[in-house]
C-alpha positions as CSV (number, residue, x, y, z in Angstrom):
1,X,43.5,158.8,-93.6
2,X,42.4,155.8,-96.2
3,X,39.9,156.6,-98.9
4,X,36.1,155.5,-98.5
5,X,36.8,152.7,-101.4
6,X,40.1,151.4,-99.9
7,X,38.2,151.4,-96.6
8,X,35.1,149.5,-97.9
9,X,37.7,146.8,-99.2
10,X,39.8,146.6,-95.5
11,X,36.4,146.0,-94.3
12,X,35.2,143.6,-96.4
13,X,37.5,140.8,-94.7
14,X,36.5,137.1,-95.4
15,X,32.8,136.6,-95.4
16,X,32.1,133.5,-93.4
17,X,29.1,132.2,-95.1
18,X,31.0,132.0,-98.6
19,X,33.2,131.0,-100.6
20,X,33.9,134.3,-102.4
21,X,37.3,136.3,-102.2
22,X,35.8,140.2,-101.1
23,X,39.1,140.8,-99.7
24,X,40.4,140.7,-103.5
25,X,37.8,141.1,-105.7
26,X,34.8,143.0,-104.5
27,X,31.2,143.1,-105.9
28,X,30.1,147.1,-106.2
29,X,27.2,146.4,-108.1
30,X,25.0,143.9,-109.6
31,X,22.4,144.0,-112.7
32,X,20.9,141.1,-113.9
33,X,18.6,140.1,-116.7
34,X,16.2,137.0,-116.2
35,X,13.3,135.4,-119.1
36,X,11.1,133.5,-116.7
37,X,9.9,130.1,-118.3
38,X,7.2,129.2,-116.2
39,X,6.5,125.7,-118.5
40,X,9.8,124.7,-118.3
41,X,10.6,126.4,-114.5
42,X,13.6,127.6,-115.5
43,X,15.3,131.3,-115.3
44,X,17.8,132.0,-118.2
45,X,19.9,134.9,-118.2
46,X,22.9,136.7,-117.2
47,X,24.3,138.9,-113.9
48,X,26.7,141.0,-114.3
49,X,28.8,142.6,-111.7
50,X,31.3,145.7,-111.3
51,X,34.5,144.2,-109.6
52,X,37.0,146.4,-107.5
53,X,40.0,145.6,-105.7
54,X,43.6,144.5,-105.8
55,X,43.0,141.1,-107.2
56,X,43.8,138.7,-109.9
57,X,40.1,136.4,-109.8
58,X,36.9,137.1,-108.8
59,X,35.1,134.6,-107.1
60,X,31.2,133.8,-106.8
61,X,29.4,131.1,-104.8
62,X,27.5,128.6,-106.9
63,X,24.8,125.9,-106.1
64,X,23.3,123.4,-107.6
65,X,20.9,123.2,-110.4
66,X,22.4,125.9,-112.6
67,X,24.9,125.6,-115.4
68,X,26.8,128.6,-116.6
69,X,27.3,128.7,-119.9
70,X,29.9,131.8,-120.2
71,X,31.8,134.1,-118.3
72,X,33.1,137.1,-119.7
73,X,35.4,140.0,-118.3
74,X,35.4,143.5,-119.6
75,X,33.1,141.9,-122.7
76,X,36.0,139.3,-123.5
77,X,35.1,135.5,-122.8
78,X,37.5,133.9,-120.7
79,X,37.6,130.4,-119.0
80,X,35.9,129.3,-115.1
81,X,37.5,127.4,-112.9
82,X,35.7,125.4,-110.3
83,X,36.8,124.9,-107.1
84,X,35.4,121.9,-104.7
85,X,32.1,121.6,-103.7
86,X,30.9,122.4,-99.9
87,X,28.2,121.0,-98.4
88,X,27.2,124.1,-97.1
89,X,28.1,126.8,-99.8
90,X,27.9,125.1,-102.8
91,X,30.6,125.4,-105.4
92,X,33.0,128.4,-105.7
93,X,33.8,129.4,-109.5
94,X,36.7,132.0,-110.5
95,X,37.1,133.9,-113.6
96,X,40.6,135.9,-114.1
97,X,40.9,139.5,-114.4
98,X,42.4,141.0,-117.0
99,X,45.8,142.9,-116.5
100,X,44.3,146.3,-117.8
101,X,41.8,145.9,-115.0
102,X,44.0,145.3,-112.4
103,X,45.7,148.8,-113.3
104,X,42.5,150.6,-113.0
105,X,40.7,148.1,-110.2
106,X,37.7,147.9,-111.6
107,X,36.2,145.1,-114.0
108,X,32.9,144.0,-116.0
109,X,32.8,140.3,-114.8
110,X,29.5,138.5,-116.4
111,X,27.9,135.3,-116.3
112,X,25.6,133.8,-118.2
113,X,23.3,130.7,-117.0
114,X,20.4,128.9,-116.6
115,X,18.4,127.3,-114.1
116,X,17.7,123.0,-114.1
117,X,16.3,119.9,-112.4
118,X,17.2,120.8,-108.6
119,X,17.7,124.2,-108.2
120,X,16.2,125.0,-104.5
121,X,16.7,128.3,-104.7
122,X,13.8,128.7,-107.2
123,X,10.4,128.5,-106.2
124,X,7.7,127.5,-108.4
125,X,4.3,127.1,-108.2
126,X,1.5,126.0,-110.8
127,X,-2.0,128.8,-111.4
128,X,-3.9,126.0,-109.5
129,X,-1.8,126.5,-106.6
130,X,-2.4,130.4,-106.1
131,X,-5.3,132.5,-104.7
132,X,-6.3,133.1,-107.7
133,X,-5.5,130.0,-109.3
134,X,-5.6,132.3,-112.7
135,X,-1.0,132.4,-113.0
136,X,1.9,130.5,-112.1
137,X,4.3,131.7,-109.5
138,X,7.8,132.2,-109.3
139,X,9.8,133.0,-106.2
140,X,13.2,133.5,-105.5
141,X,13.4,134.7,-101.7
142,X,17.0,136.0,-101.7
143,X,18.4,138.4,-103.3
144,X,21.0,137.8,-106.4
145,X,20.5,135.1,-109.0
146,X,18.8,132.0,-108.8
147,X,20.4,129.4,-107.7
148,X,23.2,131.8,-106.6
149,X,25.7,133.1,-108.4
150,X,26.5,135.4,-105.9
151,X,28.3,137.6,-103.9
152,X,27.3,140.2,-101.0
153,X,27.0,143.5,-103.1
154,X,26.6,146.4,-100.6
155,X,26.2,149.1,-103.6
156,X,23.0,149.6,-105.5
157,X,21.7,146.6,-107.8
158,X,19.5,146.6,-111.3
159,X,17.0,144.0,-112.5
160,X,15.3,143.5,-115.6
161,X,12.5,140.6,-115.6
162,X,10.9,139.2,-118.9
163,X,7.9,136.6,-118.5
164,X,6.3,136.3,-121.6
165,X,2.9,137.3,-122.3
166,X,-0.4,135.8,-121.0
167,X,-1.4,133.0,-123.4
């Protein structure tokens, strides 16, 4: 009989709507760290994920409107390599993982980004467009990151939010 985690990687087979590799590198959890800018509408900050399974990359879907600035694997910076842009699910980006992870199948992988001119993912709407038309408004309507750098990640996930203070 297979283990629970070596079943929860047989089933995570090739998920149609991405360009991720679950089937290698699998997402287990997710915390990410956002400082909302609601005068510039941008989101800067960071997701990191804990990676498990047999392989040697760990994929993410991308779309536009975000730049990543750094990706970093078990807290050492290592280099992204994009893959070709779809239509439909945006751009796939891999980081390596390290060797001593592979032993032990399980990684820190951690991005660091920022939101720009034509990210759809994020909504953004000025105080004079709200009920109350006393604060902005930010939505992001999917789970993850904005402007995704993501993954399906069927374990728990952890969110800290800065906006600033009321001016």
């Amino acid at each position: 009989m297979a283990s629970s985690s070596s079943l929860s990687l047989l089933d995570a087979r090739r998920e149609p709507s991405s360009l991720s590799n679950p089937e290698e590198a699998r997402a287990v959890h997710a915390s990410m760290r956002w400082t909302i800018d609601f005068e510039a509408k941008k989101v800067r900050g960071s997701v990191e994920y804990t990676v498990e399974g047999p392989g040697n990359e760990f994929r993410v879907d991308t779309s536009g409107g975000l730049t990543i600035s750094k990706a970093l694997v078990d807290g050492e910076e290592v280099a992204m390599a994009y893959g070709p842009t779809s239509s439909v699910f945006g751009t796939p980006v891999a980081v390596p993982l390290s060797s001593s992870s592979l032993g032990t199948r399980s990684s820190q992988v951690k991005f660091e980004y920022e939101t720009g001119e034509g990210c759809t993912a994020a909504q953004w709407l000025d105080k004079e467009q709200t009920g109350s038309k006393r604060y902005p408004f930010f939505l992001y309507p999917v789970p993850g990151d904005p402007c995704e750098v993501a993954v399906a990640v069927p374990g728990r996930s952890w969110g800290e939010v800065y906006v600033g203070r009321d001016s």
